[in-house]
VEXDREN-2710 file (C-alpha; in Angstrom, 1 decimal):
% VEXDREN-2710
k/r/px/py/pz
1/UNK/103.8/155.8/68.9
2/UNK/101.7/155.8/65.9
3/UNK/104.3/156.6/62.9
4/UNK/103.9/159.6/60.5
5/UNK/102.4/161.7/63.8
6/UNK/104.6/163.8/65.4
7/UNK/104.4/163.4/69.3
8/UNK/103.1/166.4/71.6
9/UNK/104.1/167.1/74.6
10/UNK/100.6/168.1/77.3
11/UNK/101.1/168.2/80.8
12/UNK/104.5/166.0/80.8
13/UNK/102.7/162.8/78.8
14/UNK/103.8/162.6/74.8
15/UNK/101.3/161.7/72.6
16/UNK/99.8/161.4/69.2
17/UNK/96.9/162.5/67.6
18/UNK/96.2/158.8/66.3
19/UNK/96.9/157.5/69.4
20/UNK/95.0/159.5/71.6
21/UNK/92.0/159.2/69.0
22/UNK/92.1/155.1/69.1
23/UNK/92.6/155.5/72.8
24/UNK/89.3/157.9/72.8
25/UNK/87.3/154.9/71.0
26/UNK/88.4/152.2/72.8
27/UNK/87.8/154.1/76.0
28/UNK/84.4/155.1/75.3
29/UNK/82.9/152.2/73.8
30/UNK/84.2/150.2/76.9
31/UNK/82.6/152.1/79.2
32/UNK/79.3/152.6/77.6
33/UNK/79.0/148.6/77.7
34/UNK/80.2/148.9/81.4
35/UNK/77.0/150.9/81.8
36/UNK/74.5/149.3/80.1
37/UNK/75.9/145.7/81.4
38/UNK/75.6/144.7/77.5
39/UNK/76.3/144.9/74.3
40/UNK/73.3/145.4/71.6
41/UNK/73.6/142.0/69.3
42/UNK/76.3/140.8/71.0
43/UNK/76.7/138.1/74.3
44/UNK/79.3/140.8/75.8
45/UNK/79.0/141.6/79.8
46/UNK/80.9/144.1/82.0
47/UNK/84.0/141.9/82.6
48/UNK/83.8/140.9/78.5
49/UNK/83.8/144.2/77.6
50/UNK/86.4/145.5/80.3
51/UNK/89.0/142.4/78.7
52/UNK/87.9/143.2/74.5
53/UNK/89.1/146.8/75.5
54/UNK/92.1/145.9/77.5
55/UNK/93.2/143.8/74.4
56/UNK/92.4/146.0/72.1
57/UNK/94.4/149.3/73.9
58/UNK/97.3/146.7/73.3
59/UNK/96.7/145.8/69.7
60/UNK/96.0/148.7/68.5
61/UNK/99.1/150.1/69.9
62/UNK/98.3/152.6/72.3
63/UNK/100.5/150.9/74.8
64/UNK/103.0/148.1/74.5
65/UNK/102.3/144.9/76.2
66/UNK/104.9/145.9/78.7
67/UNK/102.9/148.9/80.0
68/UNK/99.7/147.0/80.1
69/UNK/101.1/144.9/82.6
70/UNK/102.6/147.9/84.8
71/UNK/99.3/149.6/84.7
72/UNK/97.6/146.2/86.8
73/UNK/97.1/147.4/90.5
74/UNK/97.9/144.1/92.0
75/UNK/97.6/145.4/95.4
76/UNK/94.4/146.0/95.0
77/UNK/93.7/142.5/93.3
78/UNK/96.1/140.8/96.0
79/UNK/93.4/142.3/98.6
80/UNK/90.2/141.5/96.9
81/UNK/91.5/138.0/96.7
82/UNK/92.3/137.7/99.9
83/UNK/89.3/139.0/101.1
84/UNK/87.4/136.4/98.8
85/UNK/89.2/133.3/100.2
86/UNK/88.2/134.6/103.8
87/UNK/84.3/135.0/102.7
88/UNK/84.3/131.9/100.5
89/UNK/85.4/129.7/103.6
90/UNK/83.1/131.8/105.9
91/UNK/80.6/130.7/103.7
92/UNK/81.0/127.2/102.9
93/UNK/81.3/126.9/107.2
94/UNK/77.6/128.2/107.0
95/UNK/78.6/131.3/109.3
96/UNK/76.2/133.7/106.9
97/UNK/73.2/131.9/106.7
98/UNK/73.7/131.5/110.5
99/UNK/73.8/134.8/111.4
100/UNK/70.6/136.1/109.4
101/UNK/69.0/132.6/111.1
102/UNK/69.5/133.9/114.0
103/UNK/68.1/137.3/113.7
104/UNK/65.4/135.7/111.7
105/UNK/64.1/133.6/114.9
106/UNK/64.5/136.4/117.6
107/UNK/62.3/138.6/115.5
108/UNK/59.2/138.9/117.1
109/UNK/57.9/141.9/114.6
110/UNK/58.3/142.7/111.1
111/UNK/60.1/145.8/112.2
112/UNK/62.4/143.7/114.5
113/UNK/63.1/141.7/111.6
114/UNK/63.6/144.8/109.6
115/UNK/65.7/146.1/111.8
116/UNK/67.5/142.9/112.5
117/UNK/68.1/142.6/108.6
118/UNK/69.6/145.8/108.4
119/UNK/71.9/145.7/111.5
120/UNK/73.4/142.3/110.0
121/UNK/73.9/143.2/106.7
122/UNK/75.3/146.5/107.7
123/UNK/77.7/144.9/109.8
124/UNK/79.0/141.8/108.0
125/UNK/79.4/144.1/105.0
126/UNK/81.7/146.5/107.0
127/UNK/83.7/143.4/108.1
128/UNK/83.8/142.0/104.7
129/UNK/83.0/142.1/101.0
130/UNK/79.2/143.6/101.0
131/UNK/78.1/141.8/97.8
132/UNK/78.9/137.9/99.3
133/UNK/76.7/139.0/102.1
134/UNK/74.2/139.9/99.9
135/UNK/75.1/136.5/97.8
136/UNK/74.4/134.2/101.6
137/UNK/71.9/136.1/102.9
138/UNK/69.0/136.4/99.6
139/UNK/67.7/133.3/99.6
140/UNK/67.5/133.4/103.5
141/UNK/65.4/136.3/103.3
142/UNK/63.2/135.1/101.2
143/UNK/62.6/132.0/102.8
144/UNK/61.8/133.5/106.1
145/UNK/59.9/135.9/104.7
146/UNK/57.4/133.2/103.3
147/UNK/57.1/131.2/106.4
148/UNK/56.2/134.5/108.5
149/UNK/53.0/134.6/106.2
150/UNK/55.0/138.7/105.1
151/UNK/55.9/140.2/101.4
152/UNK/59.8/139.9/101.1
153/UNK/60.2/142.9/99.3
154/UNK/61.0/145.2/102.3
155/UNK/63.2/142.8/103.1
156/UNK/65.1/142.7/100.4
157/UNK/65.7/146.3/99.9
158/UNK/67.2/146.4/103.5
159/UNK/69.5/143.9/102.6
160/UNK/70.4/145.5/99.5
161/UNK/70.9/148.8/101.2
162/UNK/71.8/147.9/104.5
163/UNK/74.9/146.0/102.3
164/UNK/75.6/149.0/100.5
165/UNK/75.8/151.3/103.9
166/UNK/77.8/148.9/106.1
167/UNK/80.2/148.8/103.5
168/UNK/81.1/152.5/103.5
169/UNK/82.8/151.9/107.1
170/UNK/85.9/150.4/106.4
171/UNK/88.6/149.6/103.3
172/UNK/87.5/146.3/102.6
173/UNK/83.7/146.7/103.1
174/UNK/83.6/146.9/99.0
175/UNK/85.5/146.7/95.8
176/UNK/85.9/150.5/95.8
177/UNK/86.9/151.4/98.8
178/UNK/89.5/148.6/98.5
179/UNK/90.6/150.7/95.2
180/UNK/91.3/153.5/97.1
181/UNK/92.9/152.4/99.9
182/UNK/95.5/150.9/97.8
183/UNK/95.5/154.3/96.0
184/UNK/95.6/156.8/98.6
185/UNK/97.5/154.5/101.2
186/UNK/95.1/155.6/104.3
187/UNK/95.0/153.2/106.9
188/UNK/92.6/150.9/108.3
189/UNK/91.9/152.8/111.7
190/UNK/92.3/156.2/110.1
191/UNK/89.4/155.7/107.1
192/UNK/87.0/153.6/109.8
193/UNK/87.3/156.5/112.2
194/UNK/86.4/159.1/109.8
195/UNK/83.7/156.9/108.1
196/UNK/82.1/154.3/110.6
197/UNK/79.7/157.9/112.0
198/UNK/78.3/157.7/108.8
199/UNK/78.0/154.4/108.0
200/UNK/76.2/154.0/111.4
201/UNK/73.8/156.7/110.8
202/UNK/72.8/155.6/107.0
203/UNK/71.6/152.0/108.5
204/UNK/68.9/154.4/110.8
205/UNK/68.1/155.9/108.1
206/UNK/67.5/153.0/106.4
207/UNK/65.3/151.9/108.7
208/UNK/63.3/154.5/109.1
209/UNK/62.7/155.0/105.2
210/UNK/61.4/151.6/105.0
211/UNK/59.9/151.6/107.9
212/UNK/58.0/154.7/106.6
213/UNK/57.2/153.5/102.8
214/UNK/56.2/149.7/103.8
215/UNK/54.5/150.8/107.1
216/UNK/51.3/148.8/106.2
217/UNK/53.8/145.7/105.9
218/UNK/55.3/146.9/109.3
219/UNK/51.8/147.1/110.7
220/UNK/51.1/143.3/110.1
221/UNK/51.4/140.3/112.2
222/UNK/53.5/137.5/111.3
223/UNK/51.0/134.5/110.0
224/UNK/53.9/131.9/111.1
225/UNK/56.9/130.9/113.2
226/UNK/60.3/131.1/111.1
227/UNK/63.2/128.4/112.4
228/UNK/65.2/128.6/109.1
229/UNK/68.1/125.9/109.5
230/UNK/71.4/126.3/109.1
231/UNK/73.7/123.8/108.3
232/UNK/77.0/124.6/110.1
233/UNK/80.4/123.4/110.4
234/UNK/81.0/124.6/114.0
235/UNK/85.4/123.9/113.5
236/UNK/85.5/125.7/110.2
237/UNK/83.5/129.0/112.0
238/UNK/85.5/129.0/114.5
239/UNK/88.4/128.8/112.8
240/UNK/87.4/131.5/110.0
241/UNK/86.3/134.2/112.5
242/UNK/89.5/133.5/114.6
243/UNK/91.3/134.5/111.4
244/UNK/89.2/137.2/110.9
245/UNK/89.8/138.8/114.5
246/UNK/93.3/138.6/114.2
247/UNK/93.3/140.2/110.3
248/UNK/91.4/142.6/111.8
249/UNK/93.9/143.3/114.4
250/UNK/96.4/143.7/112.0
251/UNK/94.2/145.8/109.6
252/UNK/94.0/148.5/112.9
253/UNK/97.5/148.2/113.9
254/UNK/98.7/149.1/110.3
255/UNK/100.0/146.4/108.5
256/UNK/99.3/146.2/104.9
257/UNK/96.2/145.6/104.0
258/UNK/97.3/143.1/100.8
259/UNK/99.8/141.6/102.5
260/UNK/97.3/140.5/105.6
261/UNK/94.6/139.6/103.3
262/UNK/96.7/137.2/101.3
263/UNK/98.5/135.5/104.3
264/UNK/95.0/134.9/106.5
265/UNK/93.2/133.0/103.6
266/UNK/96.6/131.4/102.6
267/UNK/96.2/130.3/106.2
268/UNK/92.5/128.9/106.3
269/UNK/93.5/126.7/103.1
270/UNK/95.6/125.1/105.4
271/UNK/92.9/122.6/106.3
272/UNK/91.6/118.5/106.2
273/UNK/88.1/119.7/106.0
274/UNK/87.7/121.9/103.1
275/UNK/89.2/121.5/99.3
276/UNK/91.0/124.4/98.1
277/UNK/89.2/124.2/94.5
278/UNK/85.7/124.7/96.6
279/UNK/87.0/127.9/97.8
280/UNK/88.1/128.5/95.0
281/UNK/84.3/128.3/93.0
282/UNK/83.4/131.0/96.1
283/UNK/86.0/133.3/94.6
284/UNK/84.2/136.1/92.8
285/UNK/86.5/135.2/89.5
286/UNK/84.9/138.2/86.7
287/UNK/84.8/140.7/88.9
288/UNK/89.0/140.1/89.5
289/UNK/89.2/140.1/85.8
290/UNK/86.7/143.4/85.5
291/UNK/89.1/145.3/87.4
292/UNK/92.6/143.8/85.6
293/UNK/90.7/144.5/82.4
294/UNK/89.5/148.3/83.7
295/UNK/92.9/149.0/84.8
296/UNK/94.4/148.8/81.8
297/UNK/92.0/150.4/79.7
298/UNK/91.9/153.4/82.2
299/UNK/95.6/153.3/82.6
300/UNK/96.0/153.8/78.4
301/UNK/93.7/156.2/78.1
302/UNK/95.7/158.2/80.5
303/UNK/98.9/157.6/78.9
304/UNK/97.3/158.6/75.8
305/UNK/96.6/161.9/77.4
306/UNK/93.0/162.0/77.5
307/UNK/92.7/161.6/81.3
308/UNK/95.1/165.3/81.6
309/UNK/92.7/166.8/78.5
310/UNK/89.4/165.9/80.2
311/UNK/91.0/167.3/83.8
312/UNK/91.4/170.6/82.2
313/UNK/88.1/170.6/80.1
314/UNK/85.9/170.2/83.3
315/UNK/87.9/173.3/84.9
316/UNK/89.3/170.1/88.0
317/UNK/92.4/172.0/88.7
318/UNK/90.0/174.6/90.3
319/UNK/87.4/172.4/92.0
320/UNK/87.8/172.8/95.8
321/UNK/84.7/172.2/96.9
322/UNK/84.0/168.6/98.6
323/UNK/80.5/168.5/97.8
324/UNK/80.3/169.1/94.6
325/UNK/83.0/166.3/94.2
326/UNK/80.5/163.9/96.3
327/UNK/77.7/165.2/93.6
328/UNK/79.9/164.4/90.9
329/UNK/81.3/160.8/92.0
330/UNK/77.5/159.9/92.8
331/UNK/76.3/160.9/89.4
332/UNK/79.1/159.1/88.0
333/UNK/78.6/155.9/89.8
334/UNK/75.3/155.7/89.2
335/UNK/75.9/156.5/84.9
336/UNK/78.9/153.8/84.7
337/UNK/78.8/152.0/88.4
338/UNK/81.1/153.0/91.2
339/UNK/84.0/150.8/90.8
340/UNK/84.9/152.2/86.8
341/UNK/83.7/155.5/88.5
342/UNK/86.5/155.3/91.1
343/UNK/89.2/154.2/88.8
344/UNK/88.3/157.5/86.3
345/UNK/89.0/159.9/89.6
346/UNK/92.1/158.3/90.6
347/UNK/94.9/159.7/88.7
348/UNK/93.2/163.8/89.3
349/UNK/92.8/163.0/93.1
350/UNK/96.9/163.9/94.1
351/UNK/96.2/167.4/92.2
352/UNK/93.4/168.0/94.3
353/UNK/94.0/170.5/97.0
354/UNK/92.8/168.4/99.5
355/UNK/93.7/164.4/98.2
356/UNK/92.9/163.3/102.0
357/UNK/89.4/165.1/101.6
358/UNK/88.8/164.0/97.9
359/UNK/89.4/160.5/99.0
360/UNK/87.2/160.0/101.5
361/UNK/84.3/161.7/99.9
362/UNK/84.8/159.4/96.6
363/UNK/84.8/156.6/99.2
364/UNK/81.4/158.2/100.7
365/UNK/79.9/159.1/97.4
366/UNK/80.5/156.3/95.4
367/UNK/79.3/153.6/97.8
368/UNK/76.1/155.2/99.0
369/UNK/75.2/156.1/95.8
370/UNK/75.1/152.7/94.6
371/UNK/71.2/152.6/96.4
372/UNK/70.2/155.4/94.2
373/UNK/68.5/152.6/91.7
374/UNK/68.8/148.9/91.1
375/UNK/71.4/148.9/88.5
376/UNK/73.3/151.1/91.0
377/UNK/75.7/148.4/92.6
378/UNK/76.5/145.2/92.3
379/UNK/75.2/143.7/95.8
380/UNK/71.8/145.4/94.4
381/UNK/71.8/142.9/91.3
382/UNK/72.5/140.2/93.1
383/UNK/69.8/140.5/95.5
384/UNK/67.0/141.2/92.6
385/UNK/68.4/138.5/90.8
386/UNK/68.2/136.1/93.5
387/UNK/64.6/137.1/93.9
388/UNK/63.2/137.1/90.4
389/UNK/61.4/134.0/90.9
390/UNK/60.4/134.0/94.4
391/UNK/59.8/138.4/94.7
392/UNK/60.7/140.1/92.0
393/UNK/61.8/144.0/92.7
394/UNK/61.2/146.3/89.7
395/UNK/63.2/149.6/88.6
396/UNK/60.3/151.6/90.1
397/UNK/59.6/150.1/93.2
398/UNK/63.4/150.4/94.2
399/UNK/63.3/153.7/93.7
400/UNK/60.8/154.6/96.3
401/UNK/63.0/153.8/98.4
402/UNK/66.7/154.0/96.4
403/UNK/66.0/158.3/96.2
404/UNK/65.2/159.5/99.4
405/UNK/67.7/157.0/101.1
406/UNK/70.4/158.0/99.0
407/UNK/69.7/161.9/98.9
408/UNK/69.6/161.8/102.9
409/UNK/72.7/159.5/103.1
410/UNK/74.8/161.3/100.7
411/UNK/73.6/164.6/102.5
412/UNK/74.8/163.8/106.0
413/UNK/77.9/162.2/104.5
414/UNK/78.7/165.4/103.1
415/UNK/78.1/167.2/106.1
416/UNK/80.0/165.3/107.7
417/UNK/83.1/164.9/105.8
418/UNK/83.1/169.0/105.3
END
């Protein structure tokens, strides 16, 4: 408590003016670098900005050191670590670059590879984290892209979208659905069933947009013959995706998802081949600290009662209708990027009069709107930054294919989850 302030009591959380004023500040200024990605004047990223606020919620007083660490979900880091280890030794085995090799030399059209692009990138990002597949799978695409004698850009957004769309099928295809599985305690089999329809039917649509907007590219004729290599470890992919199968099986069956995560890549460190520490490089480290640091700064702000005054100020207690949530979360994630976006809806989803509903359209909405533009996700930074050199994608040439794909994905996802 601030002293000299008498405490209010609003919806059950005391508070002080002060408080809830340096909580107001703090908050705000976090997330406006969280959108931009920067600080004017100052070297200060996402994750830099996520820790400064985190720190300064604490030293400023508007929660004791104790309650900043209560307010860390470490479920939901225990899972995204998990998940890590898994990809990271996946990845060092070569099973990635395999994969898109593979569809890269049974591709006997540009639409077969297009279409091949998208069904792989769709699918590994359902089984795992979509923005590693997007991290293995770049430089691929580009390099088979130049051999075949074709423009890489197509190819490229279908990885970036296909990534995004996949990932919408289960709780560990992305960071945010793995946020609200933890949250909303839905399990594995129950969220796939209700999402995998539309997951499946966004990855035709993408294929058919691009398809459409690059059909002169389509139209072409490869100028080459693309055997991309992959270096493989043939012990260390066999031993990854037998882990993976039977995390999977658990996943389905019920167990928790942390708790399986942690224990299968506990397990694949358990190994003569690989050192732990060059897993460990795989592991995704800022993004682990962007959510610690987001958790605490959301988490104070909502002690500090401005979560409860901004529920009542937007009129939530009386917002029934699932679309216009799915509007909302899209708009959202697309202003301040769908994980921070997730994290703001989580304490008004249980007063919702559907939570079960609410979930799964903030799952729905906050992943595919993430192809909306290039700054819309992470797995669609990581692609254009892999490219720069080689293809670079610019803000408007996304978005010929970012709106439509997004406005037609979103569109059946809400008629679907209705």
């Amino acid at each position: 408590m601030h002293a000299g302030i008498p405490a209010v009591a609003i919806s059950g959380w005391p508070y002080t003016l002060s408080g809830m004023l340096t909580a107001a500040v703090i908050f705000v200024a976090t997330y406006v670098v969280v959108a931009l990605g920067y600080f004017p004047g100052l070297r200060l990223d996402r994750t830099g900005a996520a820790v400064v606020g985190a720190a300064f919620m604490v030293a400023f007083r508007v929660i004791t050191p104790e309650q900043s660490y209560a307010l860390i979900d470490m479920g939901t880091l225990v899972l995204l670590f998990g998940m890590m280890v898994i990809v990271g030794h996946l990845r060092l085995a070569g099973f990635f670059r395999w994969a898109g090799a593979s569809v890269a030399r049974h591709a006997a059209t540009p639409r077969r590879l297009l279409a091949g692009i998208i069904g792989v990138a769709g699918v590994l990002s359902a089984l795992f984290v979509n923005d590693t597949i997007c991290l293995a799978l770049t430089p691929l695409v580009i390099e088979v892209s130049g051999v075949l004698g074709v423009r890489a850009t197509p190819y490229l957004l279908a990885l970036a979208t296909a990534s995004n769309i996949g990932s919408v099928a289960t709780l560990t295809g992305n960071p945010q659905n793995m946020l609200i599985g933890v949250a909303s305690g839905f399990s594995y089999a129950f969220f796939f069933k209700k999402l995998v329809v539309v997951a499946a039917a966004g990855l035709v649509m993408d294929f058919l947009v691009i398809n459409w907007i690059y059909r002169r590219d389509m139209a072409l004729s490869f100028t080459g013959a693309a055997h991309p290599r992959a270096r493989i470890h043939g012990f260390l992919i066999v031993k990854g995706l037998a882990a993976s199968a039977v995390m999977l099986f658990f996943f389905f069956a019920g167990a928790d998802l942390s708790i399986v995560a942690i224990t299968t890549g506990a397990t694949l460190l358990l190994t003569r081949r690989v050192k732990p520490e060059k897993v460990f490089i795989e592991i995704h480290w800022s993004l682990l600290t962007l959510f610690a640091g987001l958790f605490v700064v959301v988490g104070a702000a909502r002690s500090a009662g401005l979560a409860d005054l901004a529920f009542d100020a937007l009129g939530a207690r009386n917002a029934h209708s699932l679309p216009l949530i799915s509007i909302t979360c899209a708009a959202l994630s697309n202003a301040v990027s769908n994980v921070p976006a997730i994290m703001l809806f989580i304490p008004f989803v249980p007063r919702f009069p559907n939570p079960e509903g609410t979930w799964l359209s903030l799952a729905m909405s906050s992943t595919l709107a993430g192809n909306m533009t290039l700054v819309g996700s992470i797995a669609n930074l990581i692609v254009a930054e892999g490219a720069r050199r080689a293809c670079p994608i610019g803000f408007v040439e996304y978005l010929k294919v970012g709106i439509p794909l997004t406005l037609l994905t979103l569109g059946f996802g809400i008629y679907w989850l209705r």
